[in-house]
C-alpha positions in Angstrom: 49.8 33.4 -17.0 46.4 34.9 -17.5 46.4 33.2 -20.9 47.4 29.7 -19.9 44.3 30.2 -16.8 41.4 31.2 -19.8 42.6 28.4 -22.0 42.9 25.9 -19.1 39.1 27.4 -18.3 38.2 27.0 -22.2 39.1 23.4 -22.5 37.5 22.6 -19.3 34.3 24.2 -20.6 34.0 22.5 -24.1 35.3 18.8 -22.2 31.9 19.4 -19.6 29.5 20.7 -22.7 31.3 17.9 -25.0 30.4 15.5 -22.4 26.8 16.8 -21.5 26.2 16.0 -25.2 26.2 12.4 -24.3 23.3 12.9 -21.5 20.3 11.6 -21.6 17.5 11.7 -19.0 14.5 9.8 -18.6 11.1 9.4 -16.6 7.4 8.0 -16.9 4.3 5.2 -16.1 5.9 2.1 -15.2 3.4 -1.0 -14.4 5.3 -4.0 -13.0 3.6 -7.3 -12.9 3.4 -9.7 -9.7 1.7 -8.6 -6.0 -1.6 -8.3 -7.7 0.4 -6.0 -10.1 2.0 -3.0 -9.4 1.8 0.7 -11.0 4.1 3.7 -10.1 7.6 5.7 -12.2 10.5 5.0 -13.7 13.6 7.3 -13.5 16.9 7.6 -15.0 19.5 8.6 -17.0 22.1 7.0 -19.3 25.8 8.0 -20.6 26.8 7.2 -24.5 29.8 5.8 -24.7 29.8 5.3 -28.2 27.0 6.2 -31.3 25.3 2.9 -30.5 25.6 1.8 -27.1 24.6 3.9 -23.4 25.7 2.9 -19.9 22.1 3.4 -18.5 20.6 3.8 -15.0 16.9 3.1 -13.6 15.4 3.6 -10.1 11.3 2.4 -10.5 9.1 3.0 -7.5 5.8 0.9 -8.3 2.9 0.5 -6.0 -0.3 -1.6 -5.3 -3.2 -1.1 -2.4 -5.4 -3.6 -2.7 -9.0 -5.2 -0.4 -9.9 -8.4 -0.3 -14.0 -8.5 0.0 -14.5 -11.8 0.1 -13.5 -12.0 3.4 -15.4 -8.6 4.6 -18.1 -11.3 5.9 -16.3 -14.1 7.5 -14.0 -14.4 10.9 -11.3 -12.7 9.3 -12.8 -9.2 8.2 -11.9 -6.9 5.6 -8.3 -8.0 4.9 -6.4 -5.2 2.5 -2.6 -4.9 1.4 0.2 -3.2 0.6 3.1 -3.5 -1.8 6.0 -1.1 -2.8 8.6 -2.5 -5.1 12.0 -0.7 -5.7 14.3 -1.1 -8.0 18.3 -0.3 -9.0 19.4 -1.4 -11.7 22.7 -0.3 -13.8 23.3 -1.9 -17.4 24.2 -1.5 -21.1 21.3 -0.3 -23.5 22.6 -0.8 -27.6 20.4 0.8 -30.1 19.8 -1.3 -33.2 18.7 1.0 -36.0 19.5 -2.2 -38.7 16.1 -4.0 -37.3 14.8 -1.1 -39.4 16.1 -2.5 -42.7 17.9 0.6 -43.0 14.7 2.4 -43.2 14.1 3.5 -39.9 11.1 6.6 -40.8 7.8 6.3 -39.2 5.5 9.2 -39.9 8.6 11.4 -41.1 9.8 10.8 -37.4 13.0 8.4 -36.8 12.5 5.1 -34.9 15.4 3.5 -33.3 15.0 0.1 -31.3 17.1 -1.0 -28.6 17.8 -3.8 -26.3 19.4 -3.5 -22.7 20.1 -5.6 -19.2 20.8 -3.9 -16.4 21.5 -5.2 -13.1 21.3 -3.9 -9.7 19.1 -4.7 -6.5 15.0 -4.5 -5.5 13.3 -3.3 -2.3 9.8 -5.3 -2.0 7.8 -4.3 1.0 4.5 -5.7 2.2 1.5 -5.2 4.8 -0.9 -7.2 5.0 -3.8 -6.0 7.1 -6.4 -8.2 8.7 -9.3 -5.9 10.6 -9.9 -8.7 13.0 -6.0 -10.0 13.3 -4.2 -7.4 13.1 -1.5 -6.3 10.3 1.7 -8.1 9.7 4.7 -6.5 7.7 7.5 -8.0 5.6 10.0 -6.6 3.7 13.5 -7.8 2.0 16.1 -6.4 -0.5 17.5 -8.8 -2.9 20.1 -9.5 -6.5 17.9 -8.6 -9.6 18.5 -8.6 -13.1 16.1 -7.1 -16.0 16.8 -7.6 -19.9 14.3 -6.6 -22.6 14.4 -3.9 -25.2 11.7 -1.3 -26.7 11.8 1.9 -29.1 12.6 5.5 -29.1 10.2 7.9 -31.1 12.3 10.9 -31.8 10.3 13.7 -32.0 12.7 16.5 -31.7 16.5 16.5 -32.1 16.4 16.7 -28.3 12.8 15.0 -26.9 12.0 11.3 -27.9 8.8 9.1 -26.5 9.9 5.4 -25.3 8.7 2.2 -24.9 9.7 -0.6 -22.7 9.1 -4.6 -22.3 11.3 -6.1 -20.4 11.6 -9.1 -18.2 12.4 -8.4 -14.6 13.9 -11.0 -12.4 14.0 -10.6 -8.7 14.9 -13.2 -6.1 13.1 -12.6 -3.1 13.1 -15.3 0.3 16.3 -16.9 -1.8 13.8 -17.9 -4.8 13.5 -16.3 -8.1 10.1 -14.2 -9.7 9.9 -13.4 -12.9 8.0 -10.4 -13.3 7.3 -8.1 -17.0 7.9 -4.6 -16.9 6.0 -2.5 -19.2 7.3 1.2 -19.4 6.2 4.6 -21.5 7.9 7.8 -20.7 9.9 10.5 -22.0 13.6 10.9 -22.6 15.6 14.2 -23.5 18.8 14.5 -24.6 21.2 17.1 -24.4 23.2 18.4 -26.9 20.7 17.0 -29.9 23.0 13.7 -29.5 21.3 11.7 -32.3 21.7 8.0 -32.8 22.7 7.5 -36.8 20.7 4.7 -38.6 23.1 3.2 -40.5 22.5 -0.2 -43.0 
């Protein structure tokens, strides 16, 4: 009995550490473009299901307070506002090391592109703040969809820098905004999961 419970225990180990090899987590400067542009983090964490291609996640928090002076001197007064975008958004990523030419060394480091959509929901919420008005406040969560791509610059077996550019569509008051999304964080990845190049 007490062999059947360590092996049950063993397998049960080396399936959660075989699986944690497949993690990878994620975070850094996100700048989102739209609402006089907005600056904030990115967050998230992806699953490989195969060599090539990661079930990823991202929540983005990006801000923007802003003053309008050109009214400072009118009626209206100093009018300033507020922004906070959110975003979920669930999606495939594929890496495409054969944009490389096979190749793939930069500086002796490896360099692996990718491209991804993800899909999900966005949070935009708004105050607008007249000093001789009064403030009014807005806010709505609606469909969004993102597709793009970037780099990973492997530094380690474990740590890579990335880069991101994608196109983020939300569809706020039942219209659609096109906004770009411009990311640089850091990734790690357990279990020195590595991405072959290939031809």
């Amino acid at each position: 009995m007490k062999t059947i419970i360590c092996t049950l225990l063993l397998l049960v180990t080396f399936s959660i550490a075989a699986c944690a090899q497949r993690v990878e987590l994620n975070g850094g400067y996100l700048h989102v473009t739209g609402d006089q542009g907005l600056d904030g983090y990115t967050l998230g964490g992806s699953y490989y299901l195969v060599h090539r291609a990661s079930l990823a996640f991202s929540y983005d928090s990006v801000y923007d307070n802003s003053k309008l002076g050109a009214f400072e001197l009118t009626n209206v007064g100093l009018t300033s506002t507020r922004s906070h975008l959110q975003d979920w958004l669930i999606g495939p990523r594929f890496f495409t090391p054969g944009l490389l030419h096979g190749k793939g060394k930069v500086q002796g480091h490896l360099l692996i592109p990718f491209l991804e959509a993800q899909f999900g929901e966005s949070n935009l919420y708004s105050r607008v703040t007249l000093l001789n008005l009064g403030t009014a406040r807005a806010a709505e969560t609606a469909f969004t969809w993102m597709g793009g791509g970037g780099g990973d610059f492997r530094v380690t077996d474990h740590v890579a820098a990335r880069v991101n550019i994608d196109l983020l569509r939300t569809h706020f008051v039942k219209t659609g905004q096109s906004r770009a999304r411009f990311g640089l964080g850091l990734i790690y990845t357990f279990g020195a999961w590595k991405v072959p190049l290939g031809k």
